[in-house]
C-alpha positions as CSV (number, residue, x, y, z in Angstrom):
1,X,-29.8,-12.1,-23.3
2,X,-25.8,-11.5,-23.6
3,X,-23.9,-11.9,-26.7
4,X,-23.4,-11.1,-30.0
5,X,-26.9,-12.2,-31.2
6,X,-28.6,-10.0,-29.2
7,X,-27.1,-6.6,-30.3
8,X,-29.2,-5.5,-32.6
9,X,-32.4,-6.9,-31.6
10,X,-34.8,-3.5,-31.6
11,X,-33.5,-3.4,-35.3
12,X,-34.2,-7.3,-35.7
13,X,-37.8,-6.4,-34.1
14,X,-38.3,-3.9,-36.3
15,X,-37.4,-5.8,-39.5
16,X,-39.5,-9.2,-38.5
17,X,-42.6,-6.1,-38.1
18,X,-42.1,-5.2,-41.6
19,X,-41.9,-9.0,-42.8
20,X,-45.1,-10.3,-40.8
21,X,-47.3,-7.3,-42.7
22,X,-45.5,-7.8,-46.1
23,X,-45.5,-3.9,-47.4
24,X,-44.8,-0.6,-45.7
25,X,-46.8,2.1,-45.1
26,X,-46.3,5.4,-42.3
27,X,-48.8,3.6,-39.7
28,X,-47.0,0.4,-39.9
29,X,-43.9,1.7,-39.8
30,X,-44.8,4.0,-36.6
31,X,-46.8,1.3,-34.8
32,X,-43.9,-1.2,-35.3
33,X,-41.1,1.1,-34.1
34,X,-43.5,1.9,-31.1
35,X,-43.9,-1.9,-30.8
36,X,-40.8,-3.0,-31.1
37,X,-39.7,-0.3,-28.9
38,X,-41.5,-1.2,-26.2
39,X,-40.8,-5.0,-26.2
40,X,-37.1,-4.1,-26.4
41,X,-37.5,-1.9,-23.1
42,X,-38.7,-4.8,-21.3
43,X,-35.8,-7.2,-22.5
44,X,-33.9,-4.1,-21.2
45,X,-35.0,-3.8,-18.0
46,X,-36.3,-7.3,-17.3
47,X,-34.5,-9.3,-19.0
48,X,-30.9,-7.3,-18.2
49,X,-30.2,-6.7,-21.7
50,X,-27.3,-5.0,-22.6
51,X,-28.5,-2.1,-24.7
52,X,-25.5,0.3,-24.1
53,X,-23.9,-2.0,-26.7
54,X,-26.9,-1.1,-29.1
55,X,-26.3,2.1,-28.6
56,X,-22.8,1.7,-30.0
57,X,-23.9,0.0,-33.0
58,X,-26.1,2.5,-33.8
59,X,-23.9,4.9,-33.5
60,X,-21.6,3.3,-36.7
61,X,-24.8,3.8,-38.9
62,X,-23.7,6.8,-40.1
63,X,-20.2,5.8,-41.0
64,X,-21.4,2.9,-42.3
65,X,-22.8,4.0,-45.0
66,X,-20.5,6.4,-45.7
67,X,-18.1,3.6,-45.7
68,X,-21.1,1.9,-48.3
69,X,-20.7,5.1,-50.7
70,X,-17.5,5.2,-50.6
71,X,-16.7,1.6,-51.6
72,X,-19.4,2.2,-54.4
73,X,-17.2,5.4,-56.2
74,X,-13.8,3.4,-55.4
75,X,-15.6,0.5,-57.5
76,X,-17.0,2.8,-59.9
77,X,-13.4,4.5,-60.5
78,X,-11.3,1.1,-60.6
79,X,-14.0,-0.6,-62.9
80,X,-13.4,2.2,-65.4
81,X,-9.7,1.6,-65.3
82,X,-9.6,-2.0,-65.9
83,X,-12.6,-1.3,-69.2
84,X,-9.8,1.1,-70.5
85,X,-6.9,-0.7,-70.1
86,X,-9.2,-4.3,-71.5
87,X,-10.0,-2.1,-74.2
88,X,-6.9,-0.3,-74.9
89,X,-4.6,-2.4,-78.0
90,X,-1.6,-3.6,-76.8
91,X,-1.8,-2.9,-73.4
92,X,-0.4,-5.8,-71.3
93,X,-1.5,-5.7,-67.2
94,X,1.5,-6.7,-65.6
95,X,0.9,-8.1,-63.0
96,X,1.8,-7.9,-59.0
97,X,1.8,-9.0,-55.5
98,X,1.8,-6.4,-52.6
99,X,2.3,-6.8,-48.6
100,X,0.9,-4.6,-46.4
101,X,-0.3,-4.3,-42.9
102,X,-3.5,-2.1,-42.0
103,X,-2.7,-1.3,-38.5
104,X,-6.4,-2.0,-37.7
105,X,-6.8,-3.7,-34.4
106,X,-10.2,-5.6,-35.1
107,X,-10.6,-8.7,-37.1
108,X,-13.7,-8.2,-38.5
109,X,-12.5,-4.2,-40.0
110,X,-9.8,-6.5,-41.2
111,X,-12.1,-9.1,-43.1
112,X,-14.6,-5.6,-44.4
113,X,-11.2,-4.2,-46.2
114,X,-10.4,-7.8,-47.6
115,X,-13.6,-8.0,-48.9
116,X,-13.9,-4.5,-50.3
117,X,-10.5,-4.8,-51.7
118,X,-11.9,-7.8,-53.8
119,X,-14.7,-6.1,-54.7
120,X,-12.7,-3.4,-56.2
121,X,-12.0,-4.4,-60.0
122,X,-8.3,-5.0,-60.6
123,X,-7.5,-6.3,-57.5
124,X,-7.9,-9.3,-55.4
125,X,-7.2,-10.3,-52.0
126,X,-4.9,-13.4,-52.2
127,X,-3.9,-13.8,-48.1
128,X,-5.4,-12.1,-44.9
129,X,-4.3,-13.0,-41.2
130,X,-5.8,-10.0,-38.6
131,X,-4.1,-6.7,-40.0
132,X,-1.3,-8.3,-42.8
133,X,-3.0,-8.2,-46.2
134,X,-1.2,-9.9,-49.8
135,X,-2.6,-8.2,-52.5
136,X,-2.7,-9.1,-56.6
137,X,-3.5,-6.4,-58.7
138,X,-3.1,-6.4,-62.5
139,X,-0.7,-3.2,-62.3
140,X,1.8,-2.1,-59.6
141,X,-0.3,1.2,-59.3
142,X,-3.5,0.2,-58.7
143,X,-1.9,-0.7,-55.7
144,X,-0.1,2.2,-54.9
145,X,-0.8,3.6,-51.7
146,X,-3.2,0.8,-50.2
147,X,-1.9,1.2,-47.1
148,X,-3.4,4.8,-46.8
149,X,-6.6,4.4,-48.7
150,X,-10.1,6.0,-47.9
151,X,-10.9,2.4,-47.1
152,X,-8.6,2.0,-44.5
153,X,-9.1,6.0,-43.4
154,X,-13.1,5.5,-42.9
155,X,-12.5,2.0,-41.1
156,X,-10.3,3.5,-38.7
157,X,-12.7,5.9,-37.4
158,X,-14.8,2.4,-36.4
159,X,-14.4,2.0,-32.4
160,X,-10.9,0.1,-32.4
């Protein structure tokens, strides 16, 4: 029971619980966490699983979805720039290309900023390979300062 499929599994349990019963009350919630729980002691212990690694992942929850928030008000704040400057006569984007490298050691923080970045109105990832990023945004400064962002800040507090 090694591996990358395997590292979540009590949350995996947890959510095929909720989908067998099809709606969520306190009593199935508590009886599948107990149940789930207990079938994901025995993979521990008989099956060898490796739950120290679940206990890392769990860990990230928090940070998570602070990371979630935060790409929510950086999407919020970037998508009211590009309105104003759609809406704004005359106003021409100008358009640029920016290098940068994150310094983050893990591919797949890499791939999350790549894919937050293009989720952030105004810009667009164009070229990612492990931590060097090419960036197109429709003015020079809404890529000003990338390389510190809160997006790379919160992803380097991930385990490295």
């Amino acid at each position: 029971m090694r591996g990358r499929k395997a590292d979540r599994m009590l949350v995996l349990l947890m959510i095929l619980w909720l989908l067998l019963w099809g709606r969520i009350t306190w009593e199935i919630l508590g009886i599948g966490l107990l149940i789930s729980l207990a079938v994901w002691l025995f993979a521990v212990r008989a099956l060898k699983y490796p739950w120290r690694r679940e206990l890392r992942a769990v860990k990230c929850v928090p940070l998570a979805l602070l990371y979630g928030l935060n790409l929510l008000w950086e999407t919020l704040k970037a998508a009211t720039l590009v309105a104003v400057l759609a809406m704004k006569p005359g106003a021409n984007p100008e358009p640029v290309l920016v290098e940068f490298h994150s310094g983050l050691r893990r591919d797949a923080l890499n791939v999350i900023l790549a894919n937050s970045i293009t989720l952030t109105p105004g810009t667009i990832t164009v070229f990612q390979d492990h931590d060097r990023f090419v960036i197109h945004a429709l003015r020079r400064e809404y890529a000003e300062g990338i390389e510190e962002s809160s997006f790379i800040r919160l992803l380097r507090r991930f385990p490295q």
